[in-house]
Every structure is written in structure tokens, then in C-alpha cells.
KEKE-3310 file (N, C-alpha, C; in steps of 0.2 Angstrom, whole numbers, plus 5000, padded with zeros to 4 digits):
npx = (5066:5070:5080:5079:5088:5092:5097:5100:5101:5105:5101:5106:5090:5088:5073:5065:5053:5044:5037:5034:5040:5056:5060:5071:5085:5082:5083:5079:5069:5068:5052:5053:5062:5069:5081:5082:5086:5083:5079:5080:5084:5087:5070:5066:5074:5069:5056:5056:5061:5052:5042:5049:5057:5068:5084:5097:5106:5114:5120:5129:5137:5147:5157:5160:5147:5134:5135:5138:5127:5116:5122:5123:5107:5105:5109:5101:5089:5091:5098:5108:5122:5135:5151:5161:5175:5174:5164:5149:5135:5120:5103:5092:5076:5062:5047:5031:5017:5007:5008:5018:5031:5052:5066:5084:5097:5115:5125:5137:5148:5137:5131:5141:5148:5156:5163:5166:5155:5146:5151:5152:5141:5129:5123:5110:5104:5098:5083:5077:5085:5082:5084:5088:5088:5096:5106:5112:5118:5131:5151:5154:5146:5144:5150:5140:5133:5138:5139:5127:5123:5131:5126:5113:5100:5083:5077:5071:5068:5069:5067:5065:5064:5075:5078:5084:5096:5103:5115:5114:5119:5121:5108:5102:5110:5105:5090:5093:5096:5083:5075:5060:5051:5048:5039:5035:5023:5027:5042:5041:5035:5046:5059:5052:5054:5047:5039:5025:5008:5000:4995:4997:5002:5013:5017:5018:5028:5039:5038:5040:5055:5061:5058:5050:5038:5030:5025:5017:5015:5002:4997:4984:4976:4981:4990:4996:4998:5007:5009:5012:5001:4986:4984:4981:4973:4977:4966:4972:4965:4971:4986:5000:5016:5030:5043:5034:5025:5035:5040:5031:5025:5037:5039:5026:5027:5040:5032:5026:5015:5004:5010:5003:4992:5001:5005:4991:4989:5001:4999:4986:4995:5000:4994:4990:5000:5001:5010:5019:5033:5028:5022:5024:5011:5006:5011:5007:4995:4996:5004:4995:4984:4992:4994:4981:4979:4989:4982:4971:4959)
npy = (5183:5170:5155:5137:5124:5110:5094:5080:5062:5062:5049:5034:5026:5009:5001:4989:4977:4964:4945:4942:4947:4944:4933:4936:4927:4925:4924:4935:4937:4949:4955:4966:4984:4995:5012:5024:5043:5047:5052:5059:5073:5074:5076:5085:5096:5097:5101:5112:5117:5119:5127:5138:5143:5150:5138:5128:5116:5102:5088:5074:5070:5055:5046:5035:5026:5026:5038:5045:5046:5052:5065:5070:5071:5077:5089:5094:5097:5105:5105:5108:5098:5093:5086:5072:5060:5046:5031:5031:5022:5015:5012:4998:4994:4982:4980:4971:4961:4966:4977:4981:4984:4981:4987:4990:4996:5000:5008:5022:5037:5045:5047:5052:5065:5081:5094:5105:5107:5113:5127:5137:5142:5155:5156:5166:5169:5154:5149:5137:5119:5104:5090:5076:5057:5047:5054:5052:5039:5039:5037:5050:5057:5061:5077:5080:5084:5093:5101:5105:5110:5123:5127:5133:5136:5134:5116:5103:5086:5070:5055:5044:5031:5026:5025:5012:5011:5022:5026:5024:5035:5044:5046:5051:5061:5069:5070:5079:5091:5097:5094:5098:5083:5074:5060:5042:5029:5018:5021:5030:5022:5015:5025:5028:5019:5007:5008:5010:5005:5014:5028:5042:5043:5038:5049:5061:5055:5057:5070:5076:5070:5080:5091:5098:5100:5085:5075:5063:5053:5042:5029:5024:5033:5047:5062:5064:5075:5082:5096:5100:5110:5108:5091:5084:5077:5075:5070:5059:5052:5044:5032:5040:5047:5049:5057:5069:5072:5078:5090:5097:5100:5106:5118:5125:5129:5138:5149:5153:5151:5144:5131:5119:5123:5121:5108:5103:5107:5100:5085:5087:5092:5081:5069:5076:5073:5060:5045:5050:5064:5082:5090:5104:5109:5106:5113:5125:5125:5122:5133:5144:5137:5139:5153:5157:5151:5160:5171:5169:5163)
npz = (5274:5284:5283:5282:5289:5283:5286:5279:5271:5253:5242:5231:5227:5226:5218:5221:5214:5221:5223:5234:5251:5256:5270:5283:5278:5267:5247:5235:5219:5209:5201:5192:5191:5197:5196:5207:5212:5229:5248:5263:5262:5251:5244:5253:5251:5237:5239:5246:5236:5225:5231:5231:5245:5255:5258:5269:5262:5270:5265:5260:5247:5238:5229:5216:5206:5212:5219:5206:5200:5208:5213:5198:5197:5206:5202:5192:5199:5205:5217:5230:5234:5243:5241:5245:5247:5247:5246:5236:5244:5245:5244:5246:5240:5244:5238:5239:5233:5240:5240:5253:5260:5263:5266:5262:5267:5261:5268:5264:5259:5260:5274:5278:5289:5291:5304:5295:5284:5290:5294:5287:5288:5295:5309:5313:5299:5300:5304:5310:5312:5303:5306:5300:5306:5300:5298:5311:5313:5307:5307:5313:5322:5335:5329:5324:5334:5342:5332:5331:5344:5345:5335:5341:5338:5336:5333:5323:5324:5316:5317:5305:5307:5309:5323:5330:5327:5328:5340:5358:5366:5357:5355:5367:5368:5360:5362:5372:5366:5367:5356:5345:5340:5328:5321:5319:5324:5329:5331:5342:5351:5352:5354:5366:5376:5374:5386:5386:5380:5376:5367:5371:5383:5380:5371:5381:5389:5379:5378:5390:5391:5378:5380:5371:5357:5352:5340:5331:5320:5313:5304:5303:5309:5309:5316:5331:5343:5355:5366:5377:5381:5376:5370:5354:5339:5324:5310:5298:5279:5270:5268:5269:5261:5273:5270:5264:5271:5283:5276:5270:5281:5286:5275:5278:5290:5289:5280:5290:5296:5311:5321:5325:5314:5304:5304:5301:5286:5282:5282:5272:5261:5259:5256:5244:5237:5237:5229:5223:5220:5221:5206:5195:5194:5205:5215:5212:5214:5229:5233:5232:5245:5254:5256:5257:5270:5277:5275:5282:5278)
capx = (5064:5075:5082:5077:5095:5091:5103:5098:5104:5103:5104:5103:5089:5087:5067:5063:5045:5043:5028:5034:5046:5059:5061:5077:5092:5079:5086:5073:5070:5065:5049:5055:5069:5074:5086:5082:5087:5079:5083:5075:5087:5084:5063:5065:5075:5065:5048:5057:5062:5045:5038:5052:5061:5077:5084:5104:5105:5119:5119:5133:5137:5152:5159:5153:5140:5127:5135:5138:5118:5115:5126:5118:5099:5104:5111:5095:5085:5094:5097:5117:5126:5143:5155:5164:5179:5171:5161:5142:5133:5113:5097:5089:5068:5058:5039:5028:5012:5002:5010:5022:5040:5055:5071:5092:5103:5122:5126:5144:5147:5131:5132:5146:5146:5161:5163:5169:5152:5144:5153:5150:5132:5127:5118:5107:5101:5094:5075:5077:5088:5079:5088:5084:5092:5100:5112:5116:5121:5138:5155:5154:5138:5145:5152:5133:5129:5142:5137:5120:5124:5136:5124:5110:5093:5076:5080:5067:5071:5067:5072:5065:5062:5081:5081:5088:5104:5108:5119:5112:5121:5119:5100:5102:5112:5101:5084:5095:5095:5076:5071:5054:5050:5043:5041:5028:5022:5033:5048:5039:5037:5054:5062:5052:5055:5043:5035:5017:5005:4995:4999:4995:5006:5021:5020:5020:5035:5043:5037:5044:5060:5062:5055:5047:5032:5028:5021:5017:5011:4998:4996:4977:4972:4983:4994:4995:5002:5007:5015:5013:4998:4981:4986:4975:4974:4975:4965:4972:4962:4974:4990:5005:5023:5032:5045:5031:5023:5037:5042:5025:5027:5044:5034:5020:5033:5044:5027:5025:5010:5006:5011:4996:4987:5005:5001:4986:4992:5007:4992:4983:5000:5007:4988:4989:5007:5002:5017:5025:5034:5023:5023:5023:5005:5003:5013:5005:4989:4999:5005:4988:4984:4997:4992:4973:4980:4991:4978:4965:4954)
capy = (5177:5166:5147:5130:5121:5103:5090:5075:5062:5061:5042:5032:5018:5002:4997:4978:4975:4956:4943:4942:4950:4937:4931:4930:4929:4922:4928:4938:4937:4954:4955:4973:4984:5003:5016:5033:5046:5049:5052:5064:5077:5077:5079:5089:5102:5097:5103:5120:5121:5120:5133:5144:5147:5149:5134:5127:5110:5097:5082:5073:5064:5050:5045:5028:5023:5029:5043:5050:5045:5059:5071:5072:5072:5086:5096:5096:5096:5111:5103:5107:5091:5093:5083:5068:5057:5040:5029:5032:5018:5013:5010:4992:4994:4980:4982:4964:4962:4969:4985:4980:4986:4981:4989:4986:5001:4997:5015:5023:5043:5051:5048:5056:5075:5083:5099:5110:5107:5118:5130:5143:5144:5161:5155:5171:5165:5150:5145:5129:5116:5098:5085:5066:5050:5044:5057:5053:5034:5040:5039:5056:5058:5067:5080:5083:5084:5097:5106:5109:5115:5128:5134:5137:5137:5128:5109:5098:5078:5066:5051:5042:5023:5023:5024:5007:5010:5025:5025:5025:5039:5050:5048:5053:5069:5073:5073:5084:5098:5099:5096:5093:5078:5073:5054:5038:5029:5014:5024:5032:5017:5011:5031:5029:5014:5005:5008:5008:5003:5019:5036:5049:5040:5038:5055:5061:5052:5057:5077:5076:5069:5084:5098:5100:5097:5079:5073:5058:5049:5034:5029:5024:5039:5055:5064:5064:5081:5085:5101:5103:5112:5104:5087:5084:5074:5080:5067:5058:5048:5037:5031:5046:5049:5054:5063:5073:5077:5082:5094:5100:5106:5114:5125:5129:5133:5144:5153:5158:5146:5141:5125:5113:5124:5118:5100:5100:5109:5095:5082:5087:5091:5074:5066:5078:5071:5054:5041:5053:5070:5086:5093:5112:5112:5104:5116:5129:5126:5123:5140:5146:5135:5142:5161:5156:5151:5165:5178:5166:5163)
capz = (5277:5286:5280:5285:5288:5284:5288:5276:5266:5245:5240:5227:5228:5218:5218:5216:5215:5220:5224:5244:5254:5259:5279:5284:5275:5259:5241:5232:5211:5207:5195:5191:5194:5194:5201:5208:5217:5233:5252:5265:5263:5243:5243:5256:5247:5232:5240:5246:5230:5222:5233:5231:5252:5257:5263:5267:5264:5272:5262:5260:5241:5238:5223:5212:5201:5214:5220:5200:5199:5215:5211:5193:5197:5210:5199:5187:5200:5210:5226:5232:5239:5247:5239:5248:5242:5249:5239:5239:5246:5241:5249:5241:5242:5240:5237:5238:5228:5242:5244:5260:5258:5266:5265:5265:5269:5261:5270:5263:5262:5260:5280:5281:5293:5294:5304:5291:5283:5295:5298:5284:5290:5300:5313:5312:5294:5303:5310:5311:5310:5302:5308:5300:5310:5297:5300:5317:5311:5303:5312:5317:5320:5339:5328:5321:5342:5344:5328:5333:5351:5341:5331:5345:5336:5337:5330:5322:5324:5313:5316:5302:5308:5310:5332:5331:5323:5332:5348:5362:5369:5352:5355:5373:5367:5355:5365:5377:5364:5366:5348:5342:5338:5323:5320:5318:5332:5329:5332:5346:5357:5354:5359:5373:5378:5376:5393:5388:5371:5376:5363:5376:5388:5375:5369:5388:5391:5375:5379:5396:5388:5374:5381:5366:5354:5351:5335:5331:5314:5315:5300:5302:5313:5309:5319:5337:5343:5365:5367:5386:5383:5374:5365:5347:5335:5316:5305:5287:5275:5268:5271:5266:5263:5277:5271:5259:5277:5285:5270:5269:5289:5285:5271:5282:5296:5284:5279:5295:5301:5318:5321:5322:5306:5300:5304:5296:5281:5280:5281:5267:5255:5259:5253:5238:5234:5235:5232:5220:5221:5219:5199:5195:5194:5213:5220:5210:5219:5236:5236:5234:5247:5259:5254:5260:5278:5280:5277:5287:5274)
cpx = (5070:5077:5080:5084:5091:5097:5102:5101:5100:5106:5103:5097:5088:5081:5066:5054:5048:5037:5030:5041:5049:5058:5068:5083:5089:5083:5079:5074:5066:5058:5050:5059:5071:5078:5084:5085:5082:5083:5077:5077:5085:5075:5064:5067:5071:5059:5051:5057:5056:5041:5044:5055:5067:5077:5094:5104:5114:5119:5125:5134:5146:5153:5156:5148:5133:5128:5135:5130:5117:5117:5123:5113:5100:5105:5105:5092:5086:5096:5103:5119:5132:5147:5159:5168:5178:5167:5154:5140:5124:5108:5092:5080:5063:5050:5035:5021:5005:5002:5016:5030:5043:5061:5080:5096:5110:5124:5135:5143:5143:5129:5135:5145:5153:5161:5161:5160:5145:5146:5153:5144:5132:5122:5111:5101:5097:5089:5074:5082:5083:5085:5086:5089:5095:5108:5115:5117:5130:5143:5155:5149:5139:5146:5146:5132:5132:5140:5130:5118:5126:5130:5116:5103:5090:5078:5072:5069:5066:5069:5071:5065:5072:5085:5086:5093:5107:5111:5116:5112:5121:5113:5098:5102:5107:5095:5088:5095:5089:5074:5064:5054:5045:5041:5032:5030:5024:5038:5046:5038:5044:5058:5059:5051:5052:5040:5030:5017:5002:4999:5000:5002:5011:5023:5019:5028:5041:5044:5043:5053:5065:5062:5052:5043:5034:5024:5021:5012:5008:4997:4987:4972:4975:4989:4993:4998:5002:5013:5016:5007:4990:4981:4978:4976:4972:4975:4970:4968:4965:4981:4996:5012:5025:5038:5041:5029:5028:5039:5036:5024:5033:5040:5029:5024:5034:5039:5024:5017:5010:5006:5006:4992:4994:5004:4996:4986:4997:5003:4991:4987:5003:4999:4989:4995:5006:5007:5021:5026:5031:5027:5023:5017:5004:5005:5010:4997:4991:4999:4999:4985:4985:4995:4986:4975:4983:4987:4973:4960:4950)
cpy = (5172:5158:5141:5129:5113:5100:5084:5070:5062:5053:5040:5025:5012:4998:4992:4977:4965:4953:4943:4943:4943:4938:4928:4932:4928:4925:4930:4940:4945:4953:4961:4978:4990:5007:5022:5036:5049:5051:5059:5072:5080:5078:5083:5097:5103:5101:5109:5123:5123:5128:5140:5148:5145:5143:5133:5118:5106:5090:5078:5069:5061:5049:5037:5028:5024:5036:5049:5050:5051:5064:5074:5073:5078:5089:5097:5099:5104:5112:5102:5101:5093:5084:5078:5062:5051:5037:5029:5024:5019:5010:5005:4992:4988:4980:4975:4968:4966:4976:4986:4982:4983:4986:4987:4990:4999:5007:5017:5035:5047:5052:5053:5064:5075:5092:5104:5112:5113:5127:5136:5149:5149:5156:5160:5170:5160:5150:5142:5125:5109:5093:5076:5063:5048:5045:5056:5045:5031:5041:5044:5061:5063:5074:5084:5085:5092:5103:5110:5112:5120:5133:5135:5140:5130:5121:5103:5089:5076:5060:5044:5034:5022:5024:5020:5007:5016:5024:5028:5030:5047:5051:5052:5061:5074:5075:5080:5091:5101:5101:5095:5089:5077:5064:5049:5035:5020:5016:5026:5030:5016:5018:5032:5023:5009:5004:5008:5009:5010:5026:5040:5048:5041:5047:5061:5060:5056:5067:5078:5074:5075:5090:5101:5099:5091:5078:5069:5054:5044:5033:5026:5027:5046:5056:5065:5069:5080:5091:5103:5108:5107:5097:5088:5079:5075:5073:5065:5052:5045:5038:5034:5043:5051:5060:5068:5077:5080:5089:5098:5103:5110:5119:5127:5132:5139:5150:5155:5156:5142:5133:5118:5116:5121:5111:5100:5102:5103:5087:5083:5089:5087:5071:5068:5076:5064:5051:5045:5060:5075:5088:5101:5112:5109:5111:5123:5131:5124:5128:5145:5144:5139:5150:5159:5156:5156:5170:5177:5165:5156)
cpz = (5279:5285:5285:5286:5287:5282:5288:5270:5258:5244:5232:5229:5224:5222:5217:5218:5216:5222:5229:5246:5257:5265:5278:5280:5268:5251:5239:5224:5211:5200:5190:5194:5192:5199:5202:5213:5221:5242:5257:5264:5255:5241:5249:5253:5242:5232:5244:5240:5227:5225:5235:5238:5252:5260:5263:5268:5265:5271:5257:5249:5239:5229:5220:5209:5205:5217:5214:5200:5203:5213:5200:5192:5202:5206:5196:5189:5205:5216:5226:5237:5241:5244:5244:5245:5242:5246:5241:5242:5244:5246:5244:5246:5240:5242:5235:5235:5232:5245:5249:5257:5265:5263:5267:5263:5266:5261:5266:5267:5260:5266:5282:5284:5294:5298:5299:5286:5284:5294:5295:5286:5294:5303:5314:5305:5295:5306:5313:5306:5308:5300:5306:5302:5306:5297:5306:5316:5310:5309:5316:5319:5330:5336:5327:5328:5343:5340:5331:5340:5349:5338:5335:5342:5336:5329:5329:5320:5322:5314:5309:5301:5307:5319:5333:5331:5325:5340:5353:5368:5365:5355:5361:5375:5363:5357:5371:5373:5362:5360:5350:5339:5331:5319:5320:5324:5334:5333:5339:5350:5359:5358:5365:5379:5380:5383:5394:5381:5372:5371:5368:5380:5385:5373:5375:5390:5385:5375:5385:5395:5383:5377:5376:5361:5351:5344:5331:5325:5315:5309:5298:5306:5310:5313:5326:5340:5351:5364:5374:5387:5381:5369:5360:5343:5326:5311:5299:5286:5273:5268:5266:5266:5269:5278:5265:5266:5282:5281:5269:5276:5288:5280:5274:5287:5294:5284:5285:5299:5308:5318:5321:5315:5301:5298:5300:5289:5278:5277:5274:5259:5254:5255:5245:5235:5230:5233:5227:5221:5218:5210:5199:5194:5200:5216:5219:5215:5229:5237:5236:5241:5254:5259:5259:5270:5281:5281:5279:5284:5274)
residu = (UNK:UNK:UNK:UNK:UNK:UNK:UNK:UNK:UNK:UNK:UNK:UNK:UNK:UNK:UNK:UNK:UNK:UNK:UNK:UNK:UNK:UNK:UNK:UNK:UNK:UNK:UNK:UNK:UNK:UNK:UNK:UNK:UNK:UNK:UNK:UNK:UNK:UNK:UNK:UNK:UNK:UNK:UNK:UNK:UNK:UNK:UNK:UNK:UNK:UNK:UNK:UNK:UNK:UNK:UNK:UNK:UNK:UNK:UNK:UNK:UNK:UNK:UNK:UNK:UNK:UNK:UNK:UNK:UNK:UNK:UNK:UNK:UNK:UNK:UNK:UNK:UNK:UNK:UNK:UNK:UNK:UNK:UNK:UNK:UNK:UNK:UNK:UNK:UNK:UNK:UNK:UNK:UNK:UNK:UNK:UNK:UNK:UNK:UNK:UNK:UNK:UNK:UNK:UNK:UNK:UNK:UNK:UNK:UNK:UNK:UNK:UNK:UNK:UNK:UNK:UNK:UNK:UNK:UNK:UNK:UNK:UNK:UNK:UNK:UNK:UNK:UNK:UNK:UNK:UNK:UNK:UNK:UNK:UNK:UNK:UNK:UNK:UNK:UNK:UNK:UNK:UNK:UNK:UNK:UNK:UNK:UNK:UNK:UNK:UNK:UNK:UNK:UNK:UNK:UNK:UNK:UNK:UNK:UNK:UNK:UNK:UNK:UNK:UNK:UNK:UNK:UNK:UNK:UNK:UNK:UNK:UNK:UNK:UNK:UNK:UNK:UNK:UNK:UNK:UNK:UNK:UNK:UNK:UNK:UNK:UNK:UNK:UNK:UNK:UNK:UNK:UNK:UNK:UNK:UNK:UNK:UNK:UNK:UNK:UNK:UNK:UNK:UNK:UNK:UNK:UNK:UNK:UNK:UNK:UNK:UNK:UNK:UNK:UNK:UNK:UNK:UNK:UNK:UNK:UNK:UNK:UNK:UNK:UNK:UNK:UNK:UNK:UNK:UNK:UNK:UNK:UNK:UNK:UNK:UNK:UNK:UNK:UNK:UNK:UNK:UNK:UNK:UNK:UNK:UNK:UNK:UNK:UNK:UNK:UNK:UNK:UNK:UNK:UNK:UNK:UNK:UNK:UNK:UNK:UNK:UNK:UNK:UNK:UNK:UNK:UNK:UNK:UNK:UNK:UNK:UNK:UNK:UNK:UNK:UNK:UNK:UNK:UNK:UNK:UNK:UNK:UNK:UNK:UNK:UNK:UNK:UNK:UNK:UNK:UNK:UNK:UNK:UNK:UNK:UNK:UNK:UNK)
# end
């Protein structure tokens, strides 16, 4: 079986439950207050790990009080970071009383991409490359444009509601390397510029742009998929993680599922997730799960 590559970061965050999200430059009194480690790069390995597939991950960790935090939960947890001499930086979450989040990035070197990071990797060993936006943010976020020409396999972008903050010309590069797109339909206007409210029309435009599958999260319909042949829409019930669903289509991927029974597998393990990370009795019934699909049952 051959290796996911994901190319994500591990942070640390600091949760503040409050009664409303500030406006503005506001100050905000937290009613509650904790720190974990999270990131797309770290549940992503995490949910490989769980079901047991090769993966290689590229995930940068910095020194500091949030990078020793990262650097210690991966190790428990089994998830390889790459060492950086730069000071970690921390992602501030806040959560208002009716559920709403905002968020406040202070980015350091969990961005960070260096060549040399790469370059062990057999391209051979590779599937697919899973590429989250956060990572094209960082100084040398051409090097990551360079790397993934280099290494010459099928590339799954993420951009992760962070289009905004990359460069204009990165973004440009990076649809040129006909990834798959995997994104919500936020993000999906703004990369296509917003030129129409309509889905069909947006992920048209954003197909014709990639060259490659479209798929598109709505958070009160499902997934919206255009590959150039029959577009669909893949149902959810209530409103998911997104990186549990993307994590949950890399394991469907891996296992060797066609890509919309993927999608609707990702669906129903990001529901089963709910707001927290799968336990060893989830994934226990996932991999059953996942068995049942492969042998069409």
C-alpha cells in the first residue's frame, strides 16, 4: 500500500469559551480557558493512525511553550513533526454561547517548509500528496510550489478557509498543478472569484481552473462534488468537522474506494466523530465500516 504525504501543520491552541465574540479590536474576558494540541496536519495523521495506513507527514514544530506542548502530544500520540529552531506560534479559538467561533492565528515555525524536508521522500511511495493552505502562508511557501512539481503525483488541496492570506500568485501556482480541490463554499466563492452566488456555476469555474475534482462543503446541504463528468450532491445531517471529513476521505482514498463512495464515507465518519477525535472503539467500527465498502456489501 502506498503513503498519503500530508503537508500540514501541528499547533498549539488556546480555547476561550466567551458570552460573545468581540467586534473589532474589542478585548474579550474568557469564561473558560484551555490549551491543546491540534492542527490539520496533527488529526490528520492522528486518523491514519487510528486505522493503521502508511502515511509521511510534513509538519513543521518550533521551540517555546507551545511548541514543547506539540512536540510532547505528538510523541504520545505517534505523529512525527520535524524539528524547527524558530519559536512555535499558537492559534487563539474563541467559542460564543451560541456556538459561533472566531479565530487569531499568531503564526511562527509550524509554517515553516524547508526543501530539505522533502527530499528524503521516494516519490514512488507516494499516492497523493494532501496539501492544507496554511502551508502555502509561510515565507517559503514557493519552495512547497517547487517541491510538489518535483515530486510529480496527484495533489489534494485544502485550503482550509485560509485563501485570504495566501499570495496571490502562490494560489495561482498551485491551481496550475491541477490539484483536487477540497474546500467549503465560502472559500469557494472567494478562489473563484466571486463571480456568481450560484454552486454549479462556482464549482464550474473552479473545475475549469484545476482540472480537477471539485468538492465542495455546504454546511446545511452536504457536499457538492463537479468532476467534468456528472456533478452530485452527497447529503449530511448535521453540521461536521472539516478536518475529520477531509481525514475520513484520505482513509477511504488509501483503502482503495472510488472517490464519491469516498465522499460519502467521509460524510458519515466526520458525523460519527462529532466535535471530538475518534476513540479506539470508533475506529474499530470504521474499519468494519471501510471493509463492508470495499467488498461492496
Amino acid at each position: 500500500m502506498k503513503k498519503t504525504l500530508i503537508i500540514g501543520p501541528v499547533f498549539t491552541e488556546i480555547l476561550n469559551d466567551v458570552d460573545e465574540l468581540p467586534k473589532g479590536n474589542e478585548d474579550f474576558i474568557p469564561k473558560h480557558t484551555e490549551q491543546r494540541v491540534r492542527g490539520s496536519g496533527y488529526e490528520t495523521a492522528r486518523v491514519l493512525n487510528g486505522f493503521g495506513f502508511p502515511y509521511e507527514l510534513i509538519a513543521p514544530a518550533g521551540t517555546g511553550i507551545y511548541g514543547d506542548l506539540v512536540k510532547k502530544e505528538c510523541a504520545e500520540n505517534h505523529v512525527p513533526v520535524i524539528a524547527k529552531p524558530g519559536i512555535n506560534g499558537c492559534m487563539y479559538t474563541l467559542t460564543d454561547a451560541k456556538g459561533k467561533e472566531g479565530y487569531m492565528c499568531v503564526p511562527g515555525a509550524e509554517y515553516e517548509f524547508d526543501l530539505e524536508d522533502i527530499q528524503y521522500i521516494d516519490p514512488e511511495e507516494i499516492s497523493l500528496a494532501a496539501v492544507f493552505g496554511s502551508m502555502l502562508t509561510g515565507e517559503n511557501a514557493s519552495d512547497l510550489i517547487q517541491a510538489l512539481d518535483d515530486l510529480n503525483q496527484p495533489i489534494l488541496f485544502i485550503p482550509e478557509n485560509r485563501g485570504d492570506e495566501i499570495d496571490e500568485e502562490i494560489l495561482k501556482e498551485m491551481l496550475a498543478l491541477q490539484p483536487q480541490l477540497f474546500l467549503t463554499d465560502s472559500e469557494a466563492y472567494f478562489i473563484a472569484g466571486a463571480c456568481t452566488n450560484d454552486m454549479k456555476e462556482t464549482a464550474d469555474a473552479l473545475y475549469r481552473e484545476s482540472e480537477a475534482a471539485v468538492m465542495i462543503y455546504q454546511e446545511q446541504e452536504g457536499i457538492y462534488t463537479e468532476d467534468g463528468d456528472e456533478p452530485a450532491l452527497i447529503p449530511c445531517h448535521r453540521k461536521i468537522q472539516l478536518n475529520m471529513l477531509t481525514a475520513g476521505y484520505m482513509a477511504a482514498i488509501t483503502a482503495g474506494i472510488s472517490r464519491q463512495s469516498a465522499l460519502r464515507y467521509a460524510v458519515s465518519f466526520a458525523e460519527d466523530c462529532g466535535r471530538a477525535m475518534p476513540d479506539s472503539s470508533l475506529f474499530e467500527r470504521e474499519k468494519r465500516q471501510l471493509a463492508k465498502m470495499i467488498l461492496g456489501k
